[in-house]
OpenMM code with the backbone's topology and positions (N, CA, C; nanometers):
from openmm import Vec3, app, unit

residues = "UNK UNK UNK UNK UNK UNK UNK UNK UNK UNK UNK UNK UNK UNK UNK UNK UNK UNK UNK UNK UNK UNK UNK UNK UNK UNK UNK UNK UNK UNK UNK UNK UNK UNK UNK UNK UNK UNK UNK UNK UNK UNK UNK UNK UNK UNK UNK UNK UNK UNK UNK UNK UNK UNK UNK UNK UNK UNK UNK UNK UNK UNK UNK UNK UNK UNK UNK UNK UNK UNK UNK UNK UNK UNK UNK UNK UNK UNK UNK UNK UNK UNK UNK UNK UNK UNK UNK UNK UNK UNK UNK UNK UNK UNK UNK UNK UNK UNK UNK UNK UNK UNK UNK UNK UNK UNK UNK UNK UNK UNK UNK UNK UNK UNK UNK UNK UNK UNK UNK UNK UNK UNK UNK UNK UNK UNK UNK UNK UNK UNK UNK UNK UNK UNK UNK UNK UNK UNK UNK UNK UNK UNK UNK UNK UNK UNK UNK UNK UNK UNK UNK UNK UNK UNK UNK UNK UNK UNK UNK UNK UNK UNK UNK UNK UNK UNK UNK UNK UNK UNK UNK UNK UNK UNK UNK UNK UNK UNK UNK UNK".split()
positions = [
    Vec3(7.8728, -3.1824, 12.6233),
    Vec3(7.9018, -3.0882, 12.7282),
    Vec3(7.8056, -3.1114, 12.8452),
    Vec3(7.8917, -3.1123, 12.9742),
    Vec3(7.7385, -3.1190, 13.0689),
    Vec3(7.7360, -3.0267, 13.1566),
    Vec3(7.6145, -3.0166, 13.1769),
    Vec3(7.5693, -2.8636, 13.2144),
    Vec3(7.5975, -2.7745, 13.3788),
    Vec3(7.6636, -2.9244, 13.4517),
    Vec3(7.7571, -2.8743, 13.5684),
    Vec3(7.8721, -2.8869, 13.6018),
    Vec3(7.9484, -2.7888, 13.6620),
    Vec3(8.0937, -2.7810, 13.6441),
    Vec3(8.1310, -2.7859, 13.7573),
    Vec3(8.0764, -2.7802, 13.8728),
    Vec3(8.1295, -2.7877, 13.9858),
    Vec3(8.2327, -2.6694, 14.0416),
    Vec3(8.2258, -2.5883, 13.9618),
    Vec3(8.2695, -2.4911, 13.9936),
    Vec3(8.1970, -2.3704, 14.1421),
    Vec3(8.1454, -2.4043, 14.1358),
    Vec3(8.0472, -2.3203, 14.2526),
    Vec3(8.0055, -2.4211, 14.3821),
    Vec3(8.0567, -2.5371, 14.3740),
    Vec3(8.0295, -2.6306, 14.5143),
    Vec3(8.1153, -2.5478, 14.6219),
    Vec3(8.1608, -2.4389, 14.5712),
    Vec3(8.2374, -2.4100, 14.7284),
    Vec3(8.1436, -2.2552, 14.7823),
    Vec3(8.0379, -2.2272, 14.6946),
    Vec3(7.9386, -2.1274, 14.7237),
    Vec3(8.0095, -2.0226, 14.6044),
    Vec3(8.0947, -2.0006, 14.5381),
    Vec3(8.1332, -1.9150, 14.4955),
    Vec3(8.0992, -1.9043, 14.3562),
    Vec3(8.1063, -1.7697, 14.2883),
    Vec3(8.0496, -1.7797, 14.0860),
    Vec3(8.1502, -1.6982, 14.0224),
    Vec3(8.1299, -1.7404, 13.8965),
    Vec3(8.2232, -1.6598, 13.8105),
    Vec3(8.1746, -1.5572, 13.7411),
    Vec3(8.2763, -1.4541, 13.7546),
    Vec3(8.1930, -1.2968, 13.6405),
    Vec3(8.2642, -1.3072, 13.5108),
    Vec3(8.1912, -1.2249, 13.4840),
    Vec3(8.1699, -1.1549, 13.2747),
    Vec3(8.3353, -1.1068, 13.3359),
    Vec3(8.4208, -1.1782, 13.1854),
    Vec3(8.5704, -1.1029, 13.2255),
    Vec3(8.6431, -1.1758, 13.3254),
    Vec3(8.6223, -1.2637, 13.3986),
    Vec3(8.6822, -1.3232, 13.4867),
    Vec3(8.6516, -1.2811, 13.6325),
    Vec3(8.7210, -1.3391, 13.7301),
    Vec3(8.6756, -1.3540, 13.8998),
    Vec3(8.6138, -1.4441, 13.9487),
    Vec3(8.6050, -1.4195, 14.0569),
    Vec3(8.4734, -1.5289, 14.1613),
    Vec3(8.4630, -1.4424, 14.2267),
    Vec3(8.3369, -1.4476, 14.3182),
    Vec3(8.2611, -1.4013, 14.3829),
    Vec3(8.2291, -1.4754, 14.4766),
    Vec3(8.1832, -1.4578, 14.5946),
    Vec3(8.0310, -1.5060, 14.6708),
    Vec3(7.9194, -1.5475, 14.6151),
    Vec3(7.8422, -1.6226, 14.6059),
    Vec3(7.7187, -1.6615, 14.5566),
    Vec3(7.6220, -1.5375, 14.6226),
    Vec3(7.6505, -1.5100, 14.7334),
    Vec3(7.6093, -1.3936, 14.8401),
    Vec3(7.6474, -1.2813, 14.7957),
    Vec3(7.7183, -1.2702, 14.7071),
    Vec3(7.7556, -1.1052, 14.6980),
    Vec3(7.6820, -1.0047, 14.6337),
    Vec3(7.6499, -0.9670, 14.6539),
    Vec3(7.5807, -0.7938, 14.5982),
    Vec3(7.5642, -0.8326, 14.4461),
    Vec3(7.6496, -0.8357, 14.3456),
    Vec3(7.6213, -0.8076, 14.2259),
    Vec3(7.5546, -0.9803, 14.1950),
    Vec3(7.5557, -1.0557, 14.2705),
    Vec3(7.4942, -1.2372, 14.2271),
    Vec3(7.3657, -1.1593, 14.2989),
    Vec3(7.3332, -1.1122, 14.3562),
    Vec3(7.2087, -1.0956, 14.4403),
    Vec3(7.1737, -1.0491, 14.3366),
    Vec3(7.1700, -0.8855, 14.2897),
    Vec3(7.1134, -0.8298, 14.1486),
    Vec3(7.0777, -0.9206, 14.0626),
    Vec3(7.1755, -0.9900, 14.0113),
    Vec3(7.1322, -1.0550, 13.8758),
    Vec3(7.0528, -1.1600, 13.9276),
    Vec3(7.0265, -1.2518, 14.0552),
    Vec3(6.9381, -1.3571, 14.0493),
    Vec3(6.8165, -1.2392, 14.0758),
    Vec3(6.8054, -1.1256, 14.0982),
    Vec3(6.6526, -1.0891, 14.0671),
    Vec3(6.6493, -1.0270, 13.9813),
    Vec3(6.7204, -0.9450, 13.9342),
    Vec3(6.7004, -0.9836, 13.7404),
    Vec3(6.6551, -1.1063, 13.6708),
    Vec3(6.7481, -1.2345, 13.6914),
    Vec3(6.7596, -1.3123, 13.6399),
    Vec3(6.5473, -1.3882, 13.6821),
    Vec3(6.4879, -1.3092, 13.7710),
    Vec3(6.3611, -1.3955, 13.8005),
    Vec3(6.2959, -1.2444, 13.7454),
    Vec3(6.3634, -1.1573, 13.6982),
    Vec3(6.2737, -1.0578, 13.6129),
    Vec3(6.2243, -1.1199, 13.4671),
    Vec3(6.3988, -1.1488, 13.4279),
    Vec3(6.3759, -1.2160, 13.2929),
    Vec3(6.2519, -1.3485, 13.2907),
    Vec3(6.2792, -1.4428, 13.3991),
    Vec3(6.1707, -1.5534, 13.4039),
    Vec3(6.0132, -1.4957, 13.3924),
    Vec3(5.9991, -1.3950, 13.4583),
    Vec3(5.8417, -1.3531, 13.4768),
    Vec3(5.8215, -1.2851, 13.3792),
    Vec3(5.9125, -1.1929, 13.2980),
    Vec3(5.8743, -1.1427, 13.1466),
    Vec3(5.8490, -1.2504, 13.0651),
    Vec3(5.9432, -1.3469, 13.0555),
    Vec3(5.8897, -1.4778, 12.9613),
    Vec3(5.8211, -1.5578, 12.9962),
    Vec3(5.7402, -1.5755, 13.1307),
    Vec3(5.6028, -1.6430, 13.1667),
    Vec3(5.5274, -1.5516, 13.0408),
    Vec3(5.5247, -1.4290, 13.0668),
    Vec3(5.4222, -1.3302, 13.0114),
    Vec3(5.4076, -1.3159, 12.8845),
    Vec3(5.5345, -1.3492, 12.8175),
    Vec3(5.5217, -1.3784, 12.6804),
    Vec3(5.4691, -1.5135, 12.6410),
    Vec3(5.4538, -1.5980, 12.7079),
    Vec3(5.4080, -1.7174, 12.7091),
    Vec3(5.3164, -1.7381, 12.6507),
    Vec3(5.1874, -1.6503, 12.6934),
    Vec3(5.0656, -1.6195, 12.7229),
    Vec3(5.0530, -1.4993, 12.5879),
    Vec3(5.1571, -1.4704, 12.4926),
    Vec3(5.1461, -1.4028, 12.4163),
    Vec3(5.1641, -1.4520, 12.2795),
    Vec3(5.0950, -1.4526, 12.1873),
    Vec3(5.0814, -1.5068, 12.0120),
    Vec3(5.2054, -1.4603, 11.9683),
    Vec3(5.2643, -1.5626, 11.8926),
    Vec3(5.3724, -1.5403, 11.8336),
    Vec3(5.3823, -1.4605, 11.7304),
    Vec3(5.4596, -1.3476, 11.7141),
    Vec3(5.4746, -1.2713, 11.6449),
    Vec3(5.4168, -1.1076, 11.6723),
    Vec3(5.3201, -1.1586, 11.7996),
    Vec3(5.2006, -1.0137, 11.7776),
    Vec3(5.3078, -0.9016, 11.8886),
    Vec3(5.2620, -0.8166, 11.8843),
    Vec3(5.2993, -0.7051, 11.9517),
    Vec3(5.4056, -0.7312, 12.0711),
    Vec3(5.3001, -0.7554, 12.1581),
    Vec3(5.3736, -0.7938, 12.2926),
    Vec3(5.4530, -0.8907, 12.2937),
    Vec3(5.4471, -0.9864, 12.2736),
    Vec3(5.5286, -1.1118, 12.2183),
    Vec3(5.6788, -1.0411, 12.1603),
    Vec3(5.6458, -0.9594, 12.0435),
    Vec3(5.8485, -0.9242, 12.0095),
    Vec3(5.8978, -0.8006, 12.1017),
    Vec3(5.7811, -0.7147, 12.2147),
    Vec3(5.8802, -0.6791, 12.2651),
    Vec3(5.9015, -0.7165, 12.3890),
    Vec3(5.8847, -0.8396, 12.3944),
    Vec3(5.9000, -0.8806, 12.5421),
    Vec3(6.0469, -0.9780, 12.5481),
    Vec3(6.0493, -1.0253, 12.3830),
    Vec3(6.1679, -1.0843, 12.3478),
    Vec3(6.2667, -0.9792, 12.3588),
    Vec3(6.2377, -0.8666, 12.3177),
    Vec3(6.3897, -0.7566, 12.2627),
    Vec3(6.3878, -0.6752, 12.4496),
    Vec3(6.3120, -0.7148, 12.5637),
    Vec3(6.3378, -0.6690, 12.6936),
    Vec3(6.4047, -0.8286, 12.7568),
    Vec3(6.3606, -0.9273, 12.7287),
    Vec3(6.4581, -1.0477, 12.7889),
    Vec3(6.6434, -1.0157, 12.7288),
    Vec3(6.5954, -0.9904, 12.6060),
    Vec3(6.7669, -0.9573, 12.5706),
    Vec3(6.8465, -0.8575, 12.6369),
    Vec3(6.7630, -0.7683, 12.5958),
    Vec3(6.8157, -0.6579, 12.6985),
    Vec3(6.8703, -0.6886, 12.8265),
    Vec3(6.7799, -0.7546, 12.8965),
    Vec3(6.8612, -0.8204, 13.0671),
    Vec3(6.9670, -0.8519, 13.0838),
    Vec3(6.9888, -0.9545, 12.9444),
    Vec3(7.1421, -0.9891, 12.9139),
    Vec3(7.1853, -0.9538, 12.8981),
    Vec3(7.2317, -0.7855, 12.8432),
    Vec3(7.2844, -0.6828, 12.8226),
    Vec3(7.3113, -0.6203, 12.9976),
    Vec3(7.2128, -0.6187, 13.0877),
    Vec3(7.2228, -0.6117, 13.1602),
    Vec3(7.3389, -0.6700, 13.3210),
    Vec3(7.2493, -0.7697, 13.2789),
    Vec3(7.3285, -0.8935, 13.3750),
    Vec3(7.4791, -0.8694, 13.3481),
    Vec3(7.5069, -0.8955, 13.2384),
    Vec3(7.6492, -0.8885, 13.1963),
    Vec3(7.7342, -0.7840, 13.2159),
    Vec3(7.6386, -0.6471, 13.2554),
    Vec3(7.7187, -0.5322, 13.3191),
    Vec3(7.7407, -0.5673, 13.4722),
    Vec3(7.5799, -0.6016, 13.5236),
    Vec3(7.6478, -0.6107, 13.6854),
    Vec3(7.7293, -0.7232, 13.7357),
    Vec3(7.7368, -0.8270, 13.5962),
    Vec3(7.8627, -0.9384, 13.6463),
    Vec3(7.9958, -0.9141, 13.5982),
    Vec3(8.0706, -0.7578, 13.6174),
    Vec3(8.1626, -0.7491, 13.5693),
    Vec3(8.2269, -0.6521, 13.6987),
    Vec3(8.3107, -0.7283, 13.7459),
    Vec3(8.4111, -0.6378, 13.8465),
    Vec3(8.4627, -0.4789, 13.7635),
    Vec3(8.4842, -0.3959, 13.9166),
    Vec3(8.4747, -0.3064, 13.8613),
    Vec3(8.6263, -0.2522, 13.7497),
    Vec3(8.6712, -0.3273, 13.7851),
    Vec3(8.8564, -0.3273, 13.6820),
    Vec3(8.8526, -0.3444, 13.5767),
    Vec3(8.7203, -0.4541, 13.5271),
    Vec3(8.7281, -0.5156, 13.3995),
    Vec3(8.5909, -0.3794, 13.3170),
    Vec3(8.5228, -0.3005, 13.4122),
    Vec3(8.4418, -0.1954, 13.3642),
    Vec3(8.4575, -0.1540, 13.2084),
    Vec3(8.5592, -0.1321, 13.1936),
    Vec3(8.6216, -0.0980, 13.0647),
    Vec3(8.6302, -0.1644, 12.9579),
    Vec3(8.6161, -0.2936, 13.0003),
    Vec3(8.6133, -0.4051, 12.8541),
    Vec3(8.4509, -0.4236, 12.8268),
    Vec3(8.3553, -0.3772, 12.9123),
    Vec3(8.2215, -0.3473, 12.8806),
    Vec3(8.1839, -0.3263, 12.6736),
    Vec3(8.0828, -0.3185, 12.6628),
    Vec3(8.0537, -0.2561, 12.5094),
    Vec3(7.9059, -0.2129, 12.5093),
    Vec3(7.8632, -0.0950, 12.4904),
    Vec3(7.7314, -0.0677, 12.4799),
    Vec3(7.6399, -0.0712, 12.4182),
    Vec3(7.5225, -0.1560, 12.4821),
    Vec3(7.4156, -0.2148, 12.4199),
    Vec3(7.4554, -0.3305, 12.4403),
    Vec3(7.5593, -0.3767, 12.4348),
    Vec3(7.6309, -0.5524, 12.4469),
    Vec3(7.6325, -0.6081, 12.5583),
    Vec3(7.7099, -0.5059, 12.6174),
    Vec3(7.7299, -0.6118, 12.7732),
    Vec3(7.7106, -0.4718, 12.8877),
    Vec3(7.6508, -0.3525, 12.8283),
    Vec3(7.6257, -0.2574, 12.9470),
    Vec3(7.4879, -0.1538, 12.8936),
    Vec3(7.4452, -0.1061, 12.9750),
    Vec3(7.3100, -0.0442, 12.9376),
    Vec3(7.3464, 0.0695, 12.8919),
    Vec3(7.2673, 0.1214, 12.8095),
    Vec3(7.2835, 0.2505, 12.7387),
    Vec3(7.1749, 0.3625, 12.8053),
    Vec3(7.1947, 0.4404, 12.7341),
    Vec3(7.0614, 0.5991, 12.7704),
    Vec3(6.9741, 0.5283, 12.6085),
    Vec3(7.0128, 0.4853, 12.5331),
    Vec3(6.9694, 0.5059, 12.4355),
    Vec3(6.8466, 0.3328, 12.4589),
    Vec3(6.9218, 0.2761, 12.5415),
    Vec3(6.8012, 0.1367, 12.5851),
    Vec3(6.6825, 0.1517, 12.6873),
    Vec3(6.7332, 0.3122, 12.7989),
    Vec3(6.6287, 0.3597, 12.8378),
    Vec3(6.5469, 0.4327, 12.7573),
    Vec3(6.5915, 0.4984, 12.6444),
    Vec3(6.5142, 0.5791, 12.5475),
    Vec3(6.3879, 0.5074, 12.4824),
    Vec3(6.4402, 0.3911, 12.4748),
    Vec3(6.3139, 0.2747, 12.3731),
    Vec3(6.2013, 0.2512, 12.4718),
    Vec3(6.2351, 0.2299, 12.6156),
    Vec3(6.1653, 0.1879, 12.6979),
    Vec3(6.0716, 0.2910, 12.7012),
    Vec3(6.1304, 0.4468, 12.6781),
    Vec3(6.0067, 0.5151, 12.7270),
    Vec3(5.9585, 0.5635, 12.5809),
    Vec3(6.0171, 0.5297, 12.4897),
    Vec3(5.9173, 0.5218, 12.3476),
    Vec3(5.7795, 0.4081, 12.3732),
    Vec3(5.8537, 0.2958, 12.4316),
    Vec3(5.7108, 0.2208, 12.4286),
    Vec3(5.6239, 0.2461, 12.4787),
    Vec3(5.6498, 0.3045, 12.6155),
    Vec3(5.5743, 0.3536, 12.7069),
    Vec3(5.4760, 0.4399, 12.6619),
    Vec3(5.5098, 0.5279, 12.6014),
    Vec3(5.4222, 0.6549, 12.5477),
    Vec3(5.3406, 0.6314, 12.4253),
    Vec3(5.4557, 0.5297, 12.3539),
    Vec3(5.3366, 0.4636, 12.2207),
    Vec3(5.2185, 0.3626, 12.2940),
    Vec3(5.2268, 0.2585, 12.4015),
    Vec3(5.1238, 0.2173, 12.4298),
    Vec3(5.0601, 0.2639, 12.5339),
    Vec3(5.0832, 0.3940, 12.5980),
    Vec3(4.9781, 0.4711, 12.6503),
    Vec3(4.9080, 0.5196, 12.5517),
    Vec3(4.9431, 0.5975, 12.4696),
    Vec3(4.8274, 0.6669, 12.3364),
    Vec3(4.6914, 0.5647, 12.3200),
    Vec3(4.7200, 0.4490, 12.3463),
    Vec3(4.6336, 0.3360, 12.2829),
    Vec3(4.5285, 0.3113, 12.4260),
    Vec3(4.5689, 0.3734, 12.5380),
    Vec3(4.4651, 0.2939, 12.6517),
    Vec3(4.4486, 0.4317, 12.7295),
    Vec3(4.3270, 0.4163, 12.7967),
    Vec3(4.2943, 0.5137, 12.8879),
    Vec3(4.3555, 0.4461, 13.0587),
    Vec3(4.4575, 0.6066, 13.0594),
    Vec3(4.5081, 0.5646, 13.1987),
    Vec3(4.4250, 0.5342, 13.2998),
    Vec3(4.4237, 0.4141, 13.3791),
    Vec3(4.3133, 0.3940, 13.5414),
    Vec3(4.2837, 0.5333, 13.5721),
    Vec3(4.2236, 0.5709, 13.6567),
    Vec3(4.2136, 0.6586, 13.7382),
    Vec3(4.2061, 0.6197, 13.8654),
    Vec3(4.2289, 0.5161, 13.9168),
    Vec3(4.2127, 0.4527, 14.0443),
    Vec3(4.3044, 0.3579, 14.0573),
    Vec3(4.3210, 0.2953, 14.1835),
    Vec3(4.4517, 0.2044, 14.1910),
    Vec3(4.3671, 0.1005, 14.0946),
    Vec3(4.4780, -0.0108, 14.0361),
    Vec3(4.4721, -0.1318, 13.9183),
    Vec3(4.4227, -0.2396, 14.0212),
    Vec3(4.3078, -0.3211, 14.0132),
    Vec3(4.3356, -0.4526, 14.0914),
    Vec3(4.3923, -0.5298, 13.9554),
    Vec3(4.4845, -0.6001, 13.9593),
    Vec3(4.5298, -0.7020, 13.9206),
    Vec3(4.4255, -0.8235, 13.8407),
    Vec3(4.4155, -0.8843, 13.7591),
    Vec3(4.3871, -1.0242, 13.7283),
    Vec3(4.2909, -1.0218, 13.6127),
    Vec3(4.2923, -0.9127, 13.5365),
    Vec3(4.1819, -0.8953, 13.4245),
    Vec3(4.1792, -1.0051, 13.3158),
    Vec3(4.2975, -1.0684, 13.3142),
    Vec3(4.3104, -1.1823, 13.2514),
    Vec3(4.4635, -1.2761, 13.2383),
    Vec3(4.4887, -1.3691, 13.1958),
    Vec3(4.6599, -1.3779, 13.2263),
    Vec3(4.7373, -1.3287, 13.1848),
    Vec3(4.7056, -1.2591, 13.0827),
    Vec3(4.8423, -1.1946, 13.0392),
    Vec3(4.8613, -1.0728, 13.0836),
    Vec3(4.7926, -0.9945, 13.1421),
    Vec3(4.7953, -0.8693, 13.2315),
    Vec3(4.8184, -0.9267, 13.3436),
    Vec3(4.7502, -0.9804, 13.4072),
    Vec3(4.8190, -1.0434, 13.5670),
    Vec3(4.9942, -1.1157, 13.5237),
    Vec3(5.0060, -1.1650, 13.4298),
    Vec3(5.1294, -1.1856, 13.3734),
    Vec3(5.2315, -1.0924, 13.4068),
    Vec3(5.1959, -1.0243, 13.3692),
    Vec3(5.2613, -0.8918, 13.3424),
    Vec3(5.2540, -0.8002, 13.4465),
    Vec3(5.1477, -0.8046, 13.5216),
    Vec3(5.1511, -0.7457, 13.6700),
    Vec3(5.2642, -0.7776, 13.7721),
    Vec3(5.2382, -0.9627, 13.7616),
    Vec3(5.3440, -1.0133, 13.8275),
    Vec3(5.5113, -0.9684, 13.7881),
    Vec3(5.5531, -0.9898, 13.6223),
    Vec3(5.6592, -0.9065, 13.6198),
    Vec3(5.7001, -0.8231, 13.6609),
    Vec3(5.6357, -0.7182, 13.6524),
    Vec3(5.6398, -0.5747, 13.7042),
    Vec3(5.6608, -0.5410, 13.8574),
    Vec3(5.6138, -0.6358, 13.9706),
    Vec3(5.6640, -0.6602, 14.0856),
    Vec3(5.8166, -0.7005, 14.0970),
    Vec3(5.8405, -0.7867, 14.0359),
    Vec3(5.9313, -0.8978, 14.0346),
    Vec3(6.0480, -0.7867, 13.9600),
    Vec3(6.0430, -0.6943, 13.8720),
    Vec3(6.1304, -0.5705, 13.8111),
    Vec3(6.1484, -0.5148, 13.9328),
    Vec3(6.0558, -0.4516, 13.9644),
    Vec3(6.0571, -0.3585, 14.1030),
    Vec3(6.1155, -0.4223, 14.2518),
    Vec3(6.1415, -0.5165, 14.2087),
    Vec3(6.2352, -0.5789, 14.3431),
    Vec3(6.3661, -0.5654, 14.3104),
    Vec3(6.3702, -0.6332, 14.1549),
    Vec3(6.5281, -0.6294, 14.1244),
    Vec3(6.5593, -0.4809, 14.1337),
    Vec3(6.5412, -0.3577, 14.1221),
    Vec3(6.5440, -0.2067, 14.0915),
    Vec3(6.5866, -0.2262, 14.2243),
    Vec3(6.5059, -0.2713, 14.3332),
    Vec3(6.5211, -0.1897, 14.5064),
    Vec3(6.6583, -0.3021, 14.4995),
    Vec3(6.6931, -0.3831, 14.4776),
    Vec3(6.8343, -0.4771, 14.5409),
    Vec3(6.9339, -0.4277, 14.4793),
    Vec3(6.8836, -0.3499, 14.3211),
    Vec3(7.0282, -0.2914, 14.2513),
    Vec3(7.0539, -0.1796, 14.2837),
    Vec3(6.9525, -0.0982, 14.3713),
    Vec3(6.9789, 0.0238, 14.4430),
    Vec3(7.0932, -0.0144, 14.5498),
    Vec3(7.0751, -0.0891, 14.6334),
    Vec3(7.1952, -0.1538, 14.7210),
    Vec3(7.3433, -0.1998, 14.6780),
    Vec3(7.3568, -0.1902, 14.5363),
    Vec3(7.4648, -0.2321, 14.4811),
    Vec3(7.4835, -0.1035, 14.3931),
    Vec3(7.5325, 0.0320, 14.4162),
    Vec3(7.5934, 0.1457, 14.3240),
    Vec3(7.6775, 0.0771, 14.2399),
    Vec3(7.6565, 0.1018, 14.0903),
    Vec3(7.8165, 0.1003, 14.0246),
    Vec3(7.8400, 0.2382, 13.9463),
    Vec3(7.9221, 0.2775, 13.9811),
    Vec3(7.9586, 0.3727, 13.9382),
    Vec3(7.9414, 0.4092, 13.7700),
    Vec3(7.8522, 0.4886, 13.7297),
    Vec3(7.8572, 0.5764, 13.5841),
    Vec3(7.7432, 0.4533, 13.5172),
    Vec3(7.6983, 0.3318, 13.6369),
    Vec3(7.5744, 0.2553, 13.5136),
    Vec3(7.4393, 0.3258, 13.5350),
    Vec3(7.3911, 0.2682, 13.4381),
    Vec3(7.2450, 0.3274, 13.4524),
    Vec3(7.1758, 0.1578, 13.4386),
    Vec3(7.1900, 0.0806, 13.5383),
    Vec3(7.0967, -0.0545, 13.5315),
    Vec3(6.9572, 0.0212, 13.6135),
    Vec3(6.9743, 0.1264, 13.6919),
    Vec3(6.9184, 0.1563, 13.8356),
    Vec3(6.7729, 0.1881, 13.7382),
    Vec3(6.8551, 0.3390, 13.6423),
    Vec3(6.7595, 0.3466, 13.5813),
    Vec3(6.6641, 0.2315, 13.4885),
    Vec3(6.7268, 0.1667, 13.3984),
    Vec3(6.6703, 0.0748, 13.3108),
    Vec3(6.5837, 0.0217, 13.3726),
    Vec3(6.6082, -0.0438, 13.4918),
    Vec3(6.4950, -0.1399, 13.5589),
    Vec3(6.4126, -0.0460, 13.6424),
    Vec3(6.3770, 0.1304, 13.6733),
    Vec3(6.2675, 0.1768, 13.6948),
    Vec3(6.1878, 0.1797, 13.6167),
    Vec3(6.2475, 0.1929, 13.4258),
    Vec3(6.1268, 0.2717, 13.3496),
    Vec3(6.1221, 0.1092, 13.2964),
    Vec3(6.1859, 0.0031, 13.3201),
    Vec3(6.0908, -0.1486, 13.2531),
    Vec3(5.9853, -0.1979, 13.3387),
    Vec3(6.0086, -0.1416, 13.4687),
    Vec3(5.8559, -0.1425, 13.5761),
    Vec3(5.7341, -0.0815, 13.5109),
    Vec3(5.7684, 0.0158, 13.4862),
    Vec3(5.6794, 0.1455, 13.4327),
    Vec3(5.6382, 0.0608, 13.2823),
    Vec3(5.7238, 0.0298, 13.2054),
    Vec3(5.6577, -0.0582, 13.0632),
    Vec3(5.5735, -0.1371, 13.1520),
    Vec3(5.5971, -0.2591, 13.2173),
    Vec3(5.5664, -0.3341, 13.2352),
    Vec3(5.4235, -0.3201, 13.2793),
    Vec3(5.4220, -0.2361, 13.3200),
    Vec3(5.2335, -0.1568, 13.4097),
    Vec3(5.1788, -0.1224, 13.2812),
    Vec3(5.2350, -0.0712, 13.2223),
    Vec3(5.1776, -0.0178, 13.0911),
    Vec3(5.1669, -0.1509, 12.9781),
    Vec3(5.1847, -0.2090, 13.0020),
    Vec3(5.1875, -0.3631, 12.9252),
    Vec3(5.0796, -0.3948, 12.9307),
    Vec3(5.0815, -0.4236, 13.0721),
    Vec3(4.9766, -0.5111, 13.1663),
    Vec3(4.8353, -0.3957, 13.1166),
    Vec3(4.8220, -0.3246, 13.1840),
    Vec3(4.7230, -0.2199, 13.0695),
    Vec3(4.6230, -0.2372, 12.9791),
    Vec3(4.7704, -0.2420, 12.8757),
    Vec3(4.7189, -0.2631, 12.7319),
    Vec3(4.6291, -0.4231, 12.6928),
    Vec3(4.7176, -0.5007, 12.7783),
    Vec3(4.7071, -0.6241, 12.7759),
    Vec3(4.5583, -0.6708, 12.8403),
    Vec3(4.4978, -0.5763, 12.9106),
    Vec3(4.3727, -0.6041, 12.9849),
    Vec3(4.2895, -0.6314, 12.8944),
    Vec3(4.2901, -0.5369, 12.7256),
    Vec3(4.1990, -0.5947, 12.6232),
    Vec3(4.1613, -0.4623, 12.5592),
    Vec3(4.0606, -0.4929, 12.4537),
    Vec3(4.0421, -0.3548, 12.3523),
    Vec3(3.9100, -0.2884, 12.4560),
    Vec3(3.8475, -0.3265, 12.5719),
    Vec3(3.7673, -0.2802, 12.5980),
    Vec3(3.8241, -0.1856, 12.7148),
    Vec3(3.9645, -0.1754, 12.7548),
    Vec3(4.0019, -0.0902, 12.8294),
    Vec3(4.0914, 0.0368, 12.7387),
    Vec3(4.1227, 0.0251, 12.5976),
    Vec3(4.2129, 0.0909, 12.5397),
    Vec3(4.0993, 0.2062, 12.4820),
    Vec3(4.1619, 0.2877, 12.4529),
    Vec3(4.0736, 0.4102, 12.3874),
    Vec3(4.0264, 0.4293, 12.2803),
    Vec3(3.8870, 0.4772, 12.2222),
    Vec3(3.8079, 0.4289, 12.1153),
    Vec3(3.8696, 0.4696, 12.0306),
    Vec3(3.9763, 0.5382, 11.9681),
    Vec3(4.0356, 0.5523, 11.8519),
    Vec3(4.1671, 0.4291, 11.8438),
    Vec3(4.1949, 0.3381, 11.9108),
    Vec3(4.2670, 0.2757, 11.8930),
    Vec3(4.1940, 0.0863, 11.9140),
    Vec3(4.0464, 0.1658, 11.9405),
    Vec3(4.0224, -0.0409, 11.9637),
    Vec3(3.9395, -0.1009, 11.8511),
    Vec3(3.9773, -0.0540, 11.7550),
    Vec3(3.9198, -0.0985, 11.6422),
    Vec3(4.0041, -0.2052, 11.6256),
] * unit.nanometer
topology = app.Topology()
chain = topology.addChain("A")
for resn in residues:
    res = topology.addResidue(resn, chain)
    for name in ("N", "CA", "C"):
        topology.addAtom(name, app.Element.getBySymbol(name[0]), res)
């Protein structure tokens, strides 16, 4: 199989369910900054030991995207052939996000001051994600779809993502009942 089809030499792409598009259009715009969300979450896992903490949930938030992506590459006719958790976001995929959130706040003492950035790579890792979320959020604000919640998903994976970065600074920023 080879990996170009020539299908898009005329600027145009294909969606989840069928169509073409613009390469320019609103919902290709979303997903290529999604699609550089997903890249900068998996820089960050990069930089993360296989198996440990951050590492599997940075895998089960790249999937998620794809869950994602696959909603905003679906015209709105084909909406209905969607499946949740599969190919469209749930309340219940924002729910995890802010489980993590709150489980790895317990573990670190919030800043009290703005964050500079760069405590080490995998927090600057993860800093950088967290920009790179927060862009895709402001471009999918420009693209409403009616009854999704991507808008939401990608505010509170910003919000993980700060809280990542955080945790990720080391046991000397997390709170003494948890840096043992």
């Amino acid at each position: 199989m080879k990996i170009y089809t020539r299908d898009g030499d005329e600027g145009t792409t294909g969606l989840y369910f069928g169509g073409r598009v613009p390469k320019s259009s609103d919902p290709i715009e979303v997903n290529g900054a999604v699609d550089e969300a997903q890249a900068a979450l998996g820089w960050a896992r990069s930089l993360t030991e296989p198996g440990a903490r951050l590492n599997e949930l940075l895998i089960s938030l790249e999937r998620d995207l794809w869950v994602l992506m696959a909603e905003v590459a679906t015209l709105p006719e084909n909406r209905h052939k969607l499946k949740p958790g599969l190919s469209m976001v749930t309340q219940e995929m924002i729910d995890h996000l802010e489980e993590e959130i709150d489980a790895l706040s317990t573990e670190i003492e919030m800043p009290k001051e703005f964050v500079v950035p760069g405590e080490n790579q995998s927090s600057a890792a993860l800093d950088v994600a967290r920009t790179v979320i927060r862009r895709a959020e402001r471009v999918a604000v420009g693209y409403p779809i009616e009854g999704s919640l991507v808008v939401p998903y990608l505010n509170r994976l910003s919000d993980l993502a700060w809280t990542m970065a955080r945790w990720a600074e080391g046991p000397h920023h997390r709170t003494a009942r948890h840096s043992a």
